[in-house]
C-alpha positions in Angstrom: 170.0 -94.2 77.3 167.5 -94.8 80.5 165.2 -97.2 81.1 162.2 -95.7 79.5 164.7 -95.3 76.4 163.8 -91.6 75.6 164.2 -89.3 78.8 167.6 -88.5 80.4 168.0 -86.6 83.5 167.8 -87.3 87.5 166.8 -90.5 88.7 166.3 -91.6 85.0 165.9 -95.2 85.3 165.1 -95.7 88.6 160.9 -96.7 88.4 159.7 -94.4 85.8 159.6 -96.3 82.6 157.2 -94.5 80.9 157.3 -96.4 77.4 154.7 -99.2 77.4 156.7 -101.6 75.4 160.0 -101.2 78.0 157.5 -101.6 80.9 156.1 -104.8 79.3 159.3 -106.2 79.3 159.9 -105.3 82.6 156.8 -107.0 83.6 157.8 -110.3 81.9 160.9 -110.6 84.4 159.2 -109.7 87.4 159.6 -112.6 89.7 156.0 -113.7 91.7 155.8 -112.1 94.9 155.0 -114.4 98.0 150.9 -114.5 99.6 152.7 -113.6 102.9 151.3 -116.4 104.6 150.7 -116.3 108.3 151.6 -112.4 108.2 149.5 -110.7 111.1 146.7 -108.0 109.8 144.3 -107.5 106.6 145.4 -109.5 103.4 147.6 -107.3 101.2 145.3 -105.6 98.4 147.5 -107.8 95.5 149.3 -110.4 96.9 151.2 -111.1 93.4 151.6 -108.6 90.9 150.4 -109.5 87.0 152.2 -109.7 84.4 151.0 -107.2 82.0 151.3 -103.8 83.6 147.6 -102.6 83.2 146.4 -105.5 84.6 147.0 -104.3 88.3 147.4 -100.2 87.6 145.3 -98.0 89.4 142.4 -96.1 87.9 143.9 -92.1 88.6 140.7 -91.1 90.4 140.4 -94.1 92.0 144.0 -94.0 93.2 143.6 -90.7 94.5 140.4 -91.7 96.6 142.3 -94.7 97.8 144.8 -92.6 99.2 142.5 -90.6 101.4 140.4 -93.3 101.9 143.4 -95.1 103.9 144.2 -92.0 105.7 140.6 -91.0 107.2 140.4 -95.1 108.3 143.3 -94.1 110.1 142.3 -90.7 111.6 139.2 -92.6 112.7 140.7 -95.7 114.3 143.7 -94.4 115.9 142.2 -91.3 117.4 145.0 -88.7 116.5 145.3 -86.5 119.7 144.9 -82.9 119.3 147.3 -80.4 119.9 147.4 -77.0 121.8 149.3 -75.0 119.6 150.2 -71.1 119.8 148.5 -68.8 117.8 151.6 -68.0 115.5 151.8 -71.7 114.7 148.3 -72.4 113.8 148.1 -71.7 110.2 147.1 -73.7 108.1 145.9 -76.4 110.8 142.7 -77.2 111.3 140.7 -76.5 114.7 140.1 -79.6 116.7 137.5 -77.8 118.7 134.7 -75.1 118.2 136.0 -71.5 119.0 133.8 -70.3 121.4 133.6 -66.4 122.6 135.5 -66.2 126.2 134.0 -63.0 126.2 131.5 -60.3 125.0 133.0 -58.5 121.8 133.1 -55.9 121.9 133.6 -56.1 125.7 132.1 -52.6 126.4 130.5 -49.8 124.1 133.2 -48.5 121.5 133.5 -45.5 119.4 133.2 -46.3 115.8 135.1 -43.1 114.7 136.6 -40.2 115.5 134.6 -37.0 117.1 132.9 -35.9 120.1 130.7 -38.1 122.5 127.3 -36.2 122.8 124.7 -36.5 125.3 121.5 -35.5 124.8 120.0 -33.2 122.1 122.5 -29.9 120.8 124.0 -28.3 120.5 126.6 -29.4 123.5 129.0 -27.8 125.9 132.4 -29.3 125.2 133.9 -30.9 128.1 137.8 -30.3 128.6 140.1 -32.9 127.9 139.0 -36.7 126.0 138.2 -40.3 125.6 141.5 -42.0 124.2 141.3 -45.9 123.4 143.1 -47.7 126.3 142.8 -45.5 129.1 140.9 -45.3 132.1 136.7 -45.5 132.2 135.8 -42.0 131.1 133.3 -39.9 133.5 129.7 -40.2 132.9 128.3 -37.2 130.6 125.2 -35.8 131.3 122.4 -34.5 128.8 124.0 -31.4 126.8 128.0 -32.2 126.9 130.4 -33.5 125.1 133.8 -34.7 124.9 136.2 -35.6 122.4 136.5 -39.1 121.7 139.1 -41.4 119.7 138.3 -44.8 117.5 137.8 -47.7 120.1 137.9 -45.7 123.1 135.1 -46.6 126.0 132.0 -44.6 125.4 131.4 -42.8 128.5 128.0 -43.6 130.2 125.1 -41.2 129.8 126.2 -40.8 125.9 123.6 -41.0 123.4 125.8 -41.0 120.4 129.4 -40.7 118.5 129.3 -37.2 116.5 132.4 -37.6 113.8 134.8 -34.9 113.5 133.6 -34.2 109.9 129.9 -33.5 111.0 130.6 -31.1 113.7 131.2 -27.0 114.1 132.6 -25.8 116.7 131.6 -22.3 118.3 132.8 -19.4 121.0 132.5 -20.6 124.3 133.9 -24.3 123.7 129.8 -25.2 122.1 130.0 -27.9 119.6 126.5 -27.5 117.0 126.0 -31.1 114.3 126.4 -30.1 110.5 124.2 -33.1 109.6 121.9 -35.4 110.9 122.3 -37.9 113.7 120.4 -40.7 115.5 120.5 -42.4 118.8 123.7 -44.7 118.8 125.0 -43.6 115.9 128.9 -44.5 115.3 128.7 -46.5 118.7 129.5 -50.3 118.6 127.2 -51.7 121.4 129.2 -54.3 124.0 128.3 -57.6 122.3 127.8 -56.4 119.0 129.7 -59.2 117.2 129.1 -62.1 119.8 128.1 -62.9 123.5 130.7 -64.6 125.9 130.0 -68.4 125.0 128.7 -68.2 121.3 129.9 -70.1 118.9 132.6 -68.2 116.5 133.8 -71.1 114.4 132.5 -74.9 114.3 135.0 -77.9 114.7 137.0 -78.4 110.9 137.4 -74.6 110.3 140.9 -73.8 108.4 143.1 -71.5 110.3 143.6 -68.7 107.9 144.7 -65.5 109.2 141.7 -64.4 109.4 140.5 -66.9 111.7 143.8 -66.0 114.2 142.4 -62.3 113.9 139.4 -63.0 115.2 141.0 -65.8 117.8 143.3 -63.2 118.9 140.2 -60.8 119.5 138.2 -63.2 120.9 140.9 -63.9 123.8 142.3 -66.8 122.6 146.4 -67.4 123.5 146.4 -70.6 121.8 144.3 -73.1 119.8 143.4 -76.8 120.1 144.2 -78.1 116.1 144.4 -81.5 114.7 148.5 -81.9 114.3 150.5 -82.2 111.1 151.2 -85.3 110.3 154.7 -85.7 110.1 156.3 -87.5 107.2 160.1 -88.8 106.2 161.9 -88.8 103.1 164.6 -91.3 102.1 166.1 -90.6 99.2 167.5 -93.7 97.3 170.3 -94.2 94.6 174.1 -94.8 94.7 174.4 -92.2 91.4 173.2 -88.8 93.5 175.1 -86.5 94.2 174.3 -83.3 96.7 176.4 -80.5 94.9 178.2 -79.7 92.5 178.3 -80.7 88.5 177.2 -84.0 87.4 180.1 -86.2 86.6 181.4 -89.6 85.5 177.9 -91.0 85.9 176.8 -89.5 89.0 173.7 -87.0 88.7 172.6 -83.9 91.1 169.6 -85.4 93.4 166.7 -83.6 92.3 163.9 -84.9 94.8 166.1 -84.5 98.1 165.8 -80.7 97.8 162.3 -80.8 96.2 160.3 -82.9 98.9 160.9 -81.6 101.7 159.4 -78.2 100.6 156.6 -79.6 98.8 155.8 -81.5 101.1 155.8 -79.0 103.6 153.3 -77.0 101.4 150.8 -79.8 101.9 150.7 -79.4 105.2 153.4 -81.6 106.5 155.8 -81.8 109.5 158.7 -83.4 107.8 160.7 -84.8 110.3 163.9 -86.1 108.3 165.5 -86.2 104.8 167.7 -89.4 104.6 169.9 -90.8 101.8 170.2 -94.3 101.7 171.5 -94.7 98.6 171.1 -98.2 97.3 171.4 -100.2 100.5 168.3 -102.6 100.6 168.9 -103.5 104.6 169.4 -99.7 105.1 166.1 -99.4 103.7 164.5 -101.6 105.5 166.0 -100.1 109.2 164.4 -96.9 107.8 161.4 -98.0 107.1 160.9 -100.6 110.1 162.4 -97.6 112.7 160.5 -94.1 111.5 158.3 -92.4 113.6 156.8 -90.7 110.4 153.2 -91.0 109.4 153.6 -90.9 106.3 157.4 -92.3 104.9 157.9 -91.1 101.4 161.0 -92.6 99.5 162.2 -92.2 95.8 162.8 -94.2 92.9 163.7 -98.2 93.2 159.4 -98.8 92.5 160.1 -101.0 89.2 161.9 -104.4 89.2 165.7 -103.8 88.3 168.3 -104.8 90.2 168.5 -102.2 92.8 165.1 -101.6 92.8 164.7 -102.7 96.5 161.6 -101.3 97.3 158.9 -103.9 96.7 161.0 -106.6 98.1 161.6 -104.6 101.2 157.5 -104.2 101.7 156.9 -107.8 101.6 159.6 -108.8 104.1 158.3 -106.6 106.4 154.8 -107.2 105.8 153.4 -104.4 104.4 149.9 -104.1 102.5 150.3 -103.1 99.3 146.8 -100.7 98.4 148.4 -99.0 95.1 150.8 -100.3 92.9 150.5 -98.8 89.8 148.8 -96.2 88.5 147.7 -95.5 85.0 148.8 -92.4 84.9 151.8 -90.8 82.9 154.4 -89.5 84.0 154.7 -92.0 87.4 152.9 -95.0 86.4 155.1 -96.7 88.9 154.6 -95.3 92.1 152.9 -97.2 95.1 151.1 -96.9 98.1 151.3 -99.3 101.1 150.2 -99.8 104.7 153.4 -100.0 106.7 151.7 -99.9 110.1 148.7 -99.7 111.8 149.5 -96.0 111.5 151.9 -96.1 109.3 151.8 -95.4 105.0 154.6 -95.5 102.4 154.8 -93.3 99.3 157.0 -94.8 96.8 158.2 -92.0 94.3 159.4 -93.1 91.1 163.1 -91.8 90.5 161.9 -89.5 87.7 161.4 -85.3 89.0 158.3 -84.7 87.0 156.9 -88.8 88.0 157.7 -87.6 91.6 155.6 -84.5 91.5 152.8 -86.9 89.6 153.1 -89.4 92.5 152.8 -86.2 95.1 149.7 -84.9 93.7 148.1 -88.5 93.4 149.0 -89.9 96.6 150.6 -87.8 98.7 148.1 -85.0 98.7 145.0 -86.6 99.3 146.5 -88.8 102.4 148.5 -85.6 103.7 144.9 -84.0 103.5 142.9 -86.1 105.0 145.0 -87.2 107.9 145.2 -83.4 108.3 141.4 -82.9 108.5 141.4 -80.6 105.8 138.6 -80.9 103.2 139.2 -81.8 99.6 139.5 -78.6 97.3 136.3 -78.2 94.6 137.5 -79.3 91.9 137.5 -77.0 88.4 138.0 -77.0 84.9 139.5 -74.4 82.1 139.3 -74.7 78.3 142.8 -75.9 76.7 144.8 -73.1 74.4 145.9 -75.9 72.1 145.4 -79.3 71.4 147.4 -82.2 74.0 148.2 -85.5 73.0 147.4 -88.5 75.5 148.4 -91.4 76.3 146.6 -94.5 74.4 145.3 -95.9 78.1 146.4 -93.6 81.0 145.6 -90.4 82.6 148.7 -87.9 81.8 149.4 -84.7 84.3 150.5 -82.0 81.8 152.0 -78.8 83.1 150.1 -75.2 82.0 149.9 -71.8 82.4 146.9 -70.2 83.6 146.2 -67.1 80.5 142.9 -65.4 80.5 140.4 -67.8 80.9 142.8 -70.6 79.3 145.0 -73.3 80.1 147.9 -73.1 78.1 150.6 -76.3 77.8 153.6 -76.2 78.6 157.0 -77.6 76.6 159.4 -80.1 78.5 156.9 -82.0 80.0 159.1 -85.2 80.0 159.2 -87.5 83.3 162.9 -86.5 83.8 162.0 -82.7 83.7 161.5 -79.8 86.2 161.6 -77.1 83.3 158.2 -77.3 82.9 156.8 -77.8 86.0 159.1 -74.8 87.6 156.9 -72.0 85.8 153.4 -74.1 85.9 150.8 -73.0 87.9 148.5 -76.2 87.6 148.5 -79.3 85.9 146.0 -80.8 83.7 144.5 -84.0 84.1 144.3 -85.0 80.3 141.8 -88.1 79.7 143.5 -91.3 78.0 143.6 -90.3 74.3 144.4 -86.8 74.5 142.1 -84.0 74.6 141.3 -81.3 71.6 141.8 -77.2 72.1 139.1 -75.9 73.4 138.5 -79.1 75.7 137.7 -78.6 79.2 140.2 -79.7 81.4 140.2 -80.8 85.3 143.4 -78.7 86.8 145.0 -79.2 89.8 146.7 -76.5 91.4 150.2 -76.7 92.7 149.9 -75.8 96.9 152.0 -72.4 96.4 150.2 -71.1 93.6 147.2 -69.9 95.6 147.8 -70.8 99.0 151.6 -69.2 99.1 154.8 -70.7 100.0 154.8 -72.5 103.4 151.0 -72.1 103.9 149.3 -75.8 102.9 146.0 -77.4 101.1 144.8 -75.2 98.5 
């Protein structure tokens, strides 16, 4: 039996007590933390940590909002530099400076179609040879020719319009006649049509999509000047993980080494490192005091058993503790602390499913922020069926998207990944449970609408 005293599986154990009569205890044998006297920097957030667990848990809103809160004070203060990046690495960054036109686009009049370029009223003496998209400036026509011209080739000067193929008859003697009517500049894209060399395209903040590296690429643009990715570091903690194989005398398959990394890639992340440390509280500490990350995201060892080394580790080295708790189920336990100046730590409780929870709470919104990327709208869908809540916290419940429902999914337990492999949201279910039919806030997971490897949704 685990910890929590119902959920077996990876990590079970290791900071993800979920049942609130095991976390009391645990609370009870907590031993005071230190005021961290004479430490230099802001006074941590919660110098000693209550006894009674909702005492010092986090509000999930105001948990989340903390997290980005911290980041942007960051962003602001240090001054992040930007980046010149190349086009095919831009996606998904966010543009550190206005895209401006370098030049006139089009950069000279285009045919908009296929057909002949006419001069003049017909019908028109058909010029030998053509206009081809590419080549050479074509020679000037005078009033009554034509000449056969291809999509985005130059429009020779003199021409008064594009005639497509589909509204033209030939005749003896090479004479081309219009089957329909026609104006002046008809099918011609005029030089400057879209923009003027020096206009504004797209303000500071836009999101590289591809369709913003389209139109970079057609405005001239080689690369782009982008607010980085902050880079982040996961150690994975625990003496009982293994990395392949079958589970076996008491050793489990890590679960989170192989998940983070990914996901956290997803949100936008340069993930610089994936260390296991198993339970080593100095090798914890090197980790911690040496990374180069921005954002250091570790896993299990957030509660207070014996191997749990990761408060401890935060006050020795001074850290600022800004979450530690959250009511919120599964991953009450997770944290959130200033390492550095520039610095944050994640702590992941051990659980898969409290991980993700801890992800989505934390995680996301720092990731984001420090990224520059605006917060998603938020939006709701009506539940299928009923869900049961928690009697004081927030719970993150796995569902399908059906129609214009939300439907819950089964092994939604903090240990589990079965659920949370075929989800494509979570709900945020109000303390107490919510009815069917009850509007739900959803969260979506970064790959369901963004893709895999493209970040923010």
């Amino acid at each position: 039996m685990t910890a929590s005293g119902t959920h077996a599986g990876p990590h079970a154990g290791r900071g993800d007590a979920d049942d609130l009569d095991v976390e009391e205890a645990l609370a009870l044998v907590r031993a005071p933390k230190n005021d961290q006297t004479g430490r230099t920097g802001p006074a941590p957030a919660r110098p000693s940590r209550p006894e009674h667990p909702h005492h010092h848990a986090t509000p999930w809103p105001e948990a989340r909002e903390l997290a980005g809160r911290a980041a942007r004070a960051v962003r602001d203060a240090t001054r992040r530099p930007h980046v010149s990046v190349a086009l095919s690495d831009a996606l998904g960054l966010v543009l550190a400076a206005p895209l401006d036109a370098l030049s006139d686009l089009p950069s000279f009049d285009t045919s908009a179609m296929d057909g002949w370029a006419v001069a003049g009223p017909g019908p028109w003496q058909i010029r030998d040879g053509g206009v081809l998209a590419g080549h050479a400036p074509p020679e000037p026509l005078t009033d009554g020719e034509a000449v056969r011209i291809a999509t985005g080739a130059r429009v020779p000067a003199g021409v008064t319009a594009v005639l497509r193929s589909e509204h033209g008859r030939t005749a003896p003697q090479d004479r081309l006649h219009a089957t329909s009517e026609m104006s002046h500049g008809q099918d011609i894209r005029p030089r400057g049509q879209e923009c003027r060399r020096g206009d504004q395209l797209l303000p500071t903040g836009t999101l590289v999509t591809p369709a913003v590296l389209g139109l970079a690429a057609a405005a001239g643009y080689d690369t782009l000047t982008v607010v980085p990715r902050p880079r982040a570091e996961v150690l994975v903690l625990g003496d009982e993980l293994l990395t392949e194989g079958l589970p076996h005398d008491g050793l489990i398959r890590d679960a989170l080494g192989p998940m983070l990394a990914p996901w956290l890639r997803t949100l936008g992340a340069e993930v610089i490192a994936v260390r296991r440390l198993g339970d080593d509280a100095k090798a914890l500490r090197r980790a911690i005091t040496t990374s180069r990350a921005d954002l250091i995201v570790t896993t299990g060892g957030t509660a207070a058993g014996p191997v749990d080394h990761v408060h401890p580790t935060l006050e020795r080295i001074g850290a600022e503790l800004l979450v530690d708790g959250v009511a919120v189920r599964p991953g009450h336990p997770m944290l959130l602390a200033r390492t550095k100046a520039d610095q944050h730590l994640v702590g992941l409780p051990g659980n898969p499913l409290a991980a993700v929870s801890g992800l989505l709470t934390l995680a996301e919104p720092l990731l984001r922020a420090l990224a520059a990327h605006p917060a998603p709208e938020p939006y709701r869908m009506p539940l299928r069926e009923a869900v049961q809540g928690h009697a004081h916290d927030t719970r993150l419940v796995p569902v399908v998207l059906r129609g214009e429902r939300a439907v819950p999914l089964h092994y939604s337990g903090p240990a589990m990944l079965r659920g949370i492999a075929t989800a494509d949201a979570l709900a945020v279910v109000p303390p107490g449970g919510a009815a069917q039919g009850a509007e739900m806030e959803l969260l979506d997971l970064p790959w369901d609408t963004a893709g895999i490897g493209v970040c923010f949704t």
